[in-house]
N, C-alpha and C positions, 0 to 999 in steps of 0.2 A: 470452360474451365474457370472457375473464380480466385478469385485473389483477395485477403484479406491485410485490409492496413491494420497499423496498431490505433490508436480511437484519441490515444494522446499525441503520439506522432504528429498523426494524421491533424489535427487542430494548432500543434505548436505554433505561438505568432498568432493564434484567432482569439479566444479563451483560456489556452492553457500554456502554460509559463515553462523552463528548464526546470529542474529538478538541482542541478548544478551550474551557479552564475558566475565563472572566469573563463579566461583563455590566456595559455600560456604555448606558446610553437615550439622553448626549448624543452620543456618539465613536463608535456603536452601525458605521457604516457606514467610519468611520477605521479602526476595528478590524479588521473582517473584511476590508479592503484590505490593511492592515499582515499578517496572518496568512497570504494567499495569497502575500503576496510576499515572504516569509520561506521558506513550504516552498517556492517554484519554486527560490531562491536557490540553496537547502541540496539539493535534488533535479536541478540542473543542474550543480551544482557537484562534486558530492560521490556520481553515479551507481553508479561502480563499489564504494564501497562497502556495495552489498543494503542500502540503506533501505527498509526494512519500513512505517513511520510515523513522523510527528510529533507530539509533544504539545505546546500552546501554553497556560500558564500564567500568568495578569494576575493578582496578588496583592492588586497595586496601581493605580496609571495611571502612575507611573511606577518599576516594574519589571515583567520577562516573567523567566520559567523557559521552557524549553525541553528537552524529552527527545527524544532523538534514537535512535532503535532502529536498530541495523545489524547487517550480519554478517560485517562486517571491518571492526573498530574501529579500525587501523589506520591504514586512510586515512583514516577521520575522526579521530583523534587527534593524529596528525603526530608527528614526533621530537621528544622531550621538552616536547610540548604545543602544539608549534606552531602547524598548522591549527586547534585547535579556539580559537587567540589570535586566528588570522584568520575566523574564523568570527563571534566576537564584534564585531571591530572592522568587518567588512563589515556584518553587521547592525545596527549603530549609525548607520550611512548611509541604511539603508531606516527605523530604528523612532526617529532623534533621541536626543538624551543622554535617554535611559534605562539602569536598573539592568537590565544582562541577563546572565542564569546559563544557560548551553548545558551538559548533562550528555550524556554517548552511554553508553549501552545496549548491550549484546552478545546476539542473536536467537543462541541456542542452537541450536536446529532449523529452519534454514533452509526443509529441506525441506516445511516443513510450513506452512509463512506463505504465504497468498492471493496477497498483491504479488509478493512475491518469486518463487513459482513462473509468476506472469502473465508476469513479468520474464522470465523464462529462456525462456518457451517465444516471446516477442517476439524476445526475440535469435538465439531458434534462425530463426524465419520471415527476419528480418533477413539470415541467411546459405544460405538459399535452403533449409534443409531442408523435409522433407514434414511439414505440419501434422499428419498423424495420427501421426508417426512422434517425435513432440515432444511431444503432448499425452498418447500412452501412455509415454512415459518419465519425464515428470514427473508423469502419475497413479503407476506403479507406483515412482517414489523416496517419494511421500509416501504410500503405502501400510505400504511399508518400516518406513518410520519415527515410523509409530506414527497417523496418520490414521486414521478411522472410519469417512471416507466423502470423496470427491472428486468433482467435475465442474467438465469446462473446454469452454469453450462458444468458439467463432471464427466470427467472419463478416467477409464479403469478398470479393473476387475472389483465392480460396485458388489456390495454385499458378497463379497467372498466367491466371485462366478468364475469359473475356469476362463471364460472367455470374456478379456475386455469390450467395452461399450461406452458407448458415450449417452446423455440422456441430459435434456435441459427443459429449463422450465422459465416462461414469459408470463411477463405482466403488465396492461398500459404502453405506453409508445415507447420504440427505441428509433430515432431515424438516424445511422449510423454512417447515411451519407449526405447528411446538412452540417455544412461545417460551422453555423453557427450554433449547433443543439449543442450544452453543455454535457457532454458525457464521460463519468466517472470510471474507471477500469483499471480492474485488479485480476491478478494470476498469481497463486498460492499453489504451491504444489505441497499436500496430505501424506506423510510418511504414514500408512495402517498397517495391521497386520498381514492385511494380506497381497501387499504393494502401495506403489507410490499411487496416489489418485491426485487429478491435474483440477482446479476450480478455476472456472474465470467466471468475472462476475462484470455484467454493465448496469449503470444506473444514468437515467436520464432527470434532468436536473432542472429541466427546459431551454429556452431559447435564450443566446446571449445577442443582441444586439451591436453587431462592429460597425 
């Protein structure tokens, strides 16, 4: 019988960092409410431009930092600052007068970030293309460009089938039990016409040296 970690869990403390930096014992459950409903905010609002991740920063109880990874800073920046004015001032409605500092990020190699390519092959399913014909284009863009190993994993009633399936497709190394290998990993789930279809996506990135 196997058992599957999560690949960032699973490294927390090696290579890969929280996603959320405070601790609070009395607010403990305020917090992680406040947290989830900051990234939906920024992740509904702000789709188009390849949000990669969020990082959520309590210094204090009353201040948040916020880094914002994309790969069109553009639309997260707005003309001469604008959206990221409104970014601040909306989040001030979910988190109360708090000090909040929103910075964005520019993701350099798109092609090679987990979300982001889960993203593209969701959108592709979205516009009716063939799942294998999405999942090998975005394995060999992130081959391309500089990946060491990929797998993108779909289940569902793929191409409109009566009966779900799952169906995945490798490329190059994934060693997903060296917990020095830096591994990338995303989970997107695809609303289509004809159900929800599940994407996880691993990218291997090479070895980190602890």
């Amino acid at each position: 019988m196997g058992s599957k970690v999560h690949p960032n869990g699973f490294r927390l403390g090696n290579n890969k960092t929280w996603k959320s930096v405070w601790f609070n014992e009395k607010n403990y459950s305020d917090y992680l409410h406040e947290d989830e409903k900051i990234r939906d905010y920024i992740k509904s609002n702000y789709e188009a431009a390849g949000i990669s991740e969020i990082l959520i920063e309590r210094p204090s109880d009353s201040s948040i930092r916020i880094d914002i990874y994309g790969a069109r800073l553009g639309i997260l920046i707005g003309r001469k600052g604008a959206e990221m004015k409104k970014i601040r001032d909306d989040l001030k409605n979910i988190v109360g007068d708090k000090n909040i500092k929103v910075y964005a990020e520019e993701v350099k190699n798109p092609y090679v970030v987990a979300q982001l390519i889960a993203e593209d092959v969701s959108g592709q399913l979205q516009r009716r293309v063939s799942h294998k014909v999405a999942m090998k284009r975005a394995i060999t863009n992130a081959m391309r460009r500089g990946a060491k190993g990929v797998k993108i994993m779909v289940s569902g009633r793929l191409g409109g089938a009566e009966i779900a399936r799952t169906e995945w497709y490798m490329e190059g190394r994934l060693p997903l039990q060296t917990l020095r290998s830096n591994i990338d990993y995303a989970v997107v789930h695809s609303q289509t016409k004809y159900g929800t279809i599940g994407i996880k996506v691993w990218v291997y990135h090479g070895d980190t040296l602890i």
